[in-house]
C-alpha positions in Angstrom: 12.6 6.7 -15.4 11.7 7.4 -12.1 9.3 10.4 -10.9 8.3 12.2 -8.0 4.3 12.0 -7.0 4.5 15.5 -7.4 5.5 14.8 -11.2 3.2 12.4 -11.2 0.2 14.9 -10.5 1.2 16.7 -13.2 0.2 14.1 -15.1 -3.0 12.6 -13.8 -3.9 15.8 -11.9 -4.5 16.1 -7.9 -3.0 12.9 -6.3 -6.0 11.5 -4.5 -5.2 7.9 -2.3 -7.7 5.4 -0.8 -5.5 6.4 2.3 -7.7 9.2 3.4 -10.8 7.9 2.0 -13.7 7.8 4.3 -13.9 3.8 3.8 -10.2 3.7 5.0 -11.3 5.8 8.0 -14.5 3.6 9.0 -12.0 0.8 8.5 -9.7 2.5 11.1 -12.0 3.0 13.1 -13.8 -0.3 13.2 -9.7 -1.5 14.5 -10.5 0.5 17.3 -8.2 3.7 16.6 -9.6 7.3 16.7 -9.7 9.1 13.7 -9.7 12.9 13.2 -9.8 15.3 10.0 -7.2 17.9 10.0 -7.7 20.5 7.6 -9.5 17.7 5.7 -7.0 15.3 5.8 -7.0 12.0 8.0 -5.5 12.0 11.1 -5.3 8.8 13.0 -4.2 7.9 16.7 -1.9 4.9 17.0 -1.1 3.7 20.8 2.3 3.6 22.4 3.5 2.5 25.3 2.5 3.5 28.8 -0.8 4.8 27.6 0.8 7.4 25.3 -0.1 7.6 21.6 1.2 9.5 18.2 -0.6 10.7 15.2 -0.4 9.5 11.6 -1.6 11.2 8.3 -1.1 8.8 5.8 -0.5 10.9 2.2 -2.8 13.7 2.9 -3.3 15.8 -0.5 -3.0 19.0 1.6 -0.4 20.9 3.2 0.8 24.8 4.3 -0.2 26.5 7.0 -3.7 25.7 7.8 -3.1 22.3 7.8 0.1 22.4 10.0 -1.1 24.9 12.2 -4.7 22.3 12.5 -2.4 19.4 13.3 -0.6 21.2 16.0 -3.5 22.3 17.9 -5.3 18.7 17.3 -2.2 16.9 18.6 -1.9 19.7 21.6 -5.5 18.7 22.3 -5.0 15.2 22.3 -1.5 15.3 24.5 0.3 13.5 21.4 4.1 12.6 21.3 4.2 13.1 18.0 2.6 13.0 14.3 3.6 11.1 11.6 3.0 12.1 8.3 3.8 10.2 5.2 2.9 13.0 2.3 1.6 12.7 -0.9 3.6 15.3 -2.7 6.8 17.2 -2.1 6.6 19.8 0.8 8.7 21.4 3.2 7.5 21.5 6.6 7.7 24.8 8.3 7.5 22.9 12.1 10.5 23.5 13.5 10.1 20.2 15.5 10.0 17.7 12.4 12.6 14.8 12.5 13.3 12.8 9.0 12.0 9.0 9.7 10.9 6.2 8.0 7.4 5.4 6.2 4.9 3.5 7.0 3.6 3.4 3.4 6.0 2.1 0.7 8.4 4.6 0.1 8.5 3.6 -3.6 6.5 2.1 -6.0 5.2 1.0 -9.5 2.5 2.6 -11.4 1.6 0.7 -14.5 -0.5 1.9 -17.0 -3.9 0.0 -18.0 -5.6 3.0 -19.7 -4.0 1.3 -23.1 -5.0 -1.8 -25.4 -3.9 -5.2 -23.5 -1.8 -6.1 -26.3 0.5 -2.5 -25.9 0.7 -3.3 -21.8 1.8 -6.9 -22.8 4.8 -5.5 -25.4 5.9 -3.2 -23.0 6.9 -5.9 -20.4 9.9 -7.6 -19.8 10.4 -10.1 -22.2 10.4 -12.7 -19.6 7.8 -11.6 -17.9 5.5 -11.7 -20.8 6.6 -15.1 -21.7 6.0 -16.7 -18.0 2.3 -15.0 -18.5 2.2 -16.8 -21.6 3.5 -20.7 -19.8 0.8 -20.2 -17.3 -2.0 -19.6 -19.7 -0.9 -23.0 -21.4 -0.2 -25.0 -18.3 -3.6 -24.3 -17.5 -3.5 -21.7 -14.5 -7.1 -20.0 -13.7 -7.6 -16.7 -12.2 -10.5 -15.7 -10.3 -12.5 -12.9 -8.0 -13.0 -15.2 -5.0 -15.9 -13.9 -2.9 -15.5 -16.5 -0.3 -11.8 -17.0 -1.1 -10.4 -14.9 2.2 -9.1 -18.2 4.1 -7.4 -19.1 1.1 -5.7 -16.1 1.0 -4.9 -15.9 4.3 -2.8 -18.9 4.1 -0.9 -18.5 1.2 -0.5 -15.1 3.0 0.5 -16.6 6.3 3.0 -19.2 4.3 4.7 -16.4 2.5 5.5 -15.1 5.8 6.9 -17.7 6.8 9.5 -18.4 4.2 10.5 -14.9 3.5 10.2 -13.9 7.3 8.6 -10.6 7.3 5.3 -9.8 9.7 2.0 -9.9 9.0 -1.0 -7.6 10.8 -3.5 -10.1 12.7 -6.3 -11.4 11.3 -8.7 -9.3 12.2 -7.0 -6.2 10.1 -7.6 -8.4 6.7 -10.7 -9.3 7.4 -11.7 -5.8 8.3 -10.6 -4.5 5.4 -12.5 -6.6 3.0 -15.7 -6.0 5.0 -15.1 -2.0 4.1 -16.6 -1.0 0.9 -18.3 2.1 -0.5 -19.3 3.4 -3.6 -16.2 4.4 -4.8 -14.1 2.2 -2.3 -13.4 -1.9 -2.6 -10.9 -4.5 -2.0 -11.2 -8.1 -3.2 -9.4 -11.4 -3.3 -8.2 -12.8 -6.2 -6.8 -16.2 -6.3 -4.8 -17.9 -9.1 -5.4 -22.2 -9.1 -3.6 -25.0 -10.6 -5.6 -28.2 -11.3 -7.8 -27.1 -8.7 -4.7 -25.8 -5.9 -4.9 -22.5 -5.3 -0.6 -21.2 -5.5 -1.0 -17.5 -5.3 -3.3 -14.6 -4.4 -3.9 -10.9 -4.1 -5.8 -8.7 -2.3 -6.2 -5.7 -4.0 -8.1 -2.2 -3.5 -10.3 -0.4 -6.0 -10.5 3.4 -5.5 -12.6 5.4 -8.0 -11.3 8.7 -7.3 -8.1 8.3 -7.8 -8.7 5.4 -10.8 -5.8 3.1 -9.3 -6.3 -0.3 -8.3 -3.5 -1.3 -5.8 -2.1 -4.5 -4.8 -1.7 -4.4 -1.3 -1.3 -7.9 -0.1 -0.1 -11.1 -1.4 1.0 -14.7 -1.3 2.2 -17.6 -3.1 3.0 -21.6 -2.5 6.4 -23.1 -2.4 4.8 -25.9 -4.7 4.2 -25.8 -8.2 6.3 -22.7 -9.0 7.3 -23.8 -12.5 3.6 -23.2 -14.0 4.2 -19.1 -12.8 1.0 -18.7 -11.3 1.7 -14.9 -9.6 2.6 -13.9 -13.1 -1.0 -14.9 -15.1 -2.3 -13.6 -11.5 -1.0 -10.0 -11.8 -1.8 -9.6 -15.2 -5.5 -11.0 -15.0 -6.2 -8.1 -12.1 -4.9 -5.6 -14.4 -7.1 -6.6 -17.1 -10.0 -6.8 -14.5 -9.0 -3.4 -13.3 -9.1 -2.0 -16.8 -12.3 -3.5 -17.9 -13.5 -1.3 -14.6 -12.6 1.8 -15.8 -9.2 1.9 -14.1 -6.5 3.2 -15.5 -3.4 2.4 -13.2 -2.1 -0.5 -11.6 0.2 0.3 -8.4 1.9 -2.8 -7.3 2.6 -0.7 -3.8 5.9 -0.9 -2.9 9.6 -2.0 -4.7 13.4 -2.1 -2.4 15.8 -3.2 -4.4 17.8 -3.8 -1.1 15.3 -4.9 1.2 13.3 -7.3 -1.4 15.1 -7.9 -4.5 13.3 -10.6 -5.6 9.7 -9.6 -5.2 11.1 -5.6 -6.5 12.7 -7.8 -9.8 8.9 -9.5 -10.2 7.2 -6.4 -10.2 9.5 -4.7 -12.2 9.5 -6.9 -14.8 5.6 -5.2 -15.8 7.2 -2.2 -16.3 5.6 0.6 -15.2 6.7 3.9 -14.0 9.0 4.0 -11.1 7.4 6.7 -8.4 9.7 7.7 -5.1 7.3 9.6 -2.6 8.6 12.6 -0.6 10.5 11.9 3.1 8.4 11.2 5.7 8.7 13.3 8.8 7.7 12.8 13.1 6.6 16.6 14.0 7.7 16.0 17.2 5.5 17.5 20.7 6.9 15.4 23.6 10.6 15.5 23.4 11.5 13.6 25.9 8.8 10.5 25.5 9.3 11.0 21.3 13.2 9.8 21.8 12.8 7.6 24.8 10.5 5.5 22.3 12.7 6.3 19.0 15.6 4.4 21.7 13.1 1.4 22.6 12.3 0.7 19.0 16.5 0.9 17.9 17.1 -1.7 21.2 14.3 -3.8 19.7 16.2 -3.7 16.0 12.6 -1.8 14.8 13.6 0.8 12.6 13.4 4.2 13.1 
């Protein structure tokens, strides 16, 4: 079954995402990007080319008129092409100027449910999945909070990308991130070892308000896949995540098209498949807006 965040809120009441935290904004910030609050959601300034620069509000948990007319007169202010916005529930923009585009944030995920005994989470998995838990708990795999384990992680990270070709952010924006931490706000690294080689990790964030702990990052070896290390892994941070008072595990972010393989993996947890609204470009700058929408489609980017 597949809901819509809006559904979802139902739920679990007022959808509330590390994404317009105040940690996420110091962490913006320490990147080097101006921030702004529009109507109380984050607003944040991402350069373009020749000097010029857009806006993105990554699911802000407010909308209507205040907010759109605030955004408008913010990105006025600030001679903007454009703002993103990647919402957090269904809404229909009354800007005459908004263009359907991609997301920045996943446009899909899976929300598991930890707020149950570990023994229910384990029977509702896939079969296979459960078993390949099971094979790395007798082969030996470990799992662990690594407080110095960033480096580690970082290459298993960096050899992912690698082998399945996809980019990574530099450095820096990993290590930021795990520097950020408030009260309600914290990301650590979790790595899963074999015999003393580490073969996968995680990097996950911890966000009180909104009691999900998401997987944001990942990697694995090409060695040693037959003792299923990213399967204990997984299932070891949702356990930790439980025993913190979580209850949700988003694994942030399933294509069946674009990654079938790492969609089937997390899948096979079975959680609750959640499709997030369209995103939208509220476009201010006509001219500059599609002369870079044309750059980006002659560099393959998408759109």
């Amino acid at each position: 079954m597949t809901l819509t965040m809006k559904e979802k809120e139902n739920v679990r009441g007022e959808f509330s995402s590390f994404l317009q935290s105040d940690a996420w904004e110091e962490f913006q910030r320490a990147l080097g990007r101006e921030t702004f609050r529009v109507a109380g959601a984050l607003a944040i300034s991402h350069r373009m080319p020749f000097k010029n620069h857009y806006l993105y509000c990554p699911r802000p948990n407010v909308t209507g008129t205040a907010f759109e007319k605030e955004l408008e007169i913010l990105a006025r202010d600030q001679k903007a092409v454009f703002a993103k916005i990647d919402p957090a529930a269904d809404h229909a923009f009354d800007f005459a100027r908004a263009v359907a585009t991609h997301s920045i944030q996943p446009q899909q995920t899976i929300l598991a449910d930890i707020a149950i005994p570990a023994s229910e989470i384990l029977s509702r998995m896939h079969e296979k999945t459960r078993y390949n838990i099971r094979l790395a708990e007798r082969k030996g795999v470990s799992v662990s909070a690594m407080v110095g384990g960033f480096e580690t992680f970082f290459s298993l990270l960096a050899d992912t990308a690698r082998r399945e070709r996809f980019r990574l952010h530099e450095k820096r924006y990993y290590e930021t991130l795990l520097s950020v931490s408030s009260s309600d706000f914290a990301n650590r690294v979790f790595i899963a070892h074999y015999k003393g080689e580490p073969l996968a990790s995680a990097f996950v964030n911890f966000y009180k308000p909104s009691g999900i702990a998401t997987y944001l990052h990942g990697g694995s070896s090409s060695v040693r896949r037959d003792v299923m290390a990213p399967y204990l892994l997984h299932w070891e941070i949702m356990k930790e995540a439980a025993r913190r008072g979580f209850s949700v595990y988003d694994f942030w972010g399933t294509d069946r098209v674009r990654w079938p393989g790492l969609t089937r993996f997390k899948e096979g947890f079975r959680g609750t498949d959640v499709a997030y609204p369209e995103s939208a470009d509220v476009v201010f700058r006509k001219f500059l807006y599609f002369a870079y929408r044309s750059l980006r489609r002659a560099a393959g980017r998408r759109l």
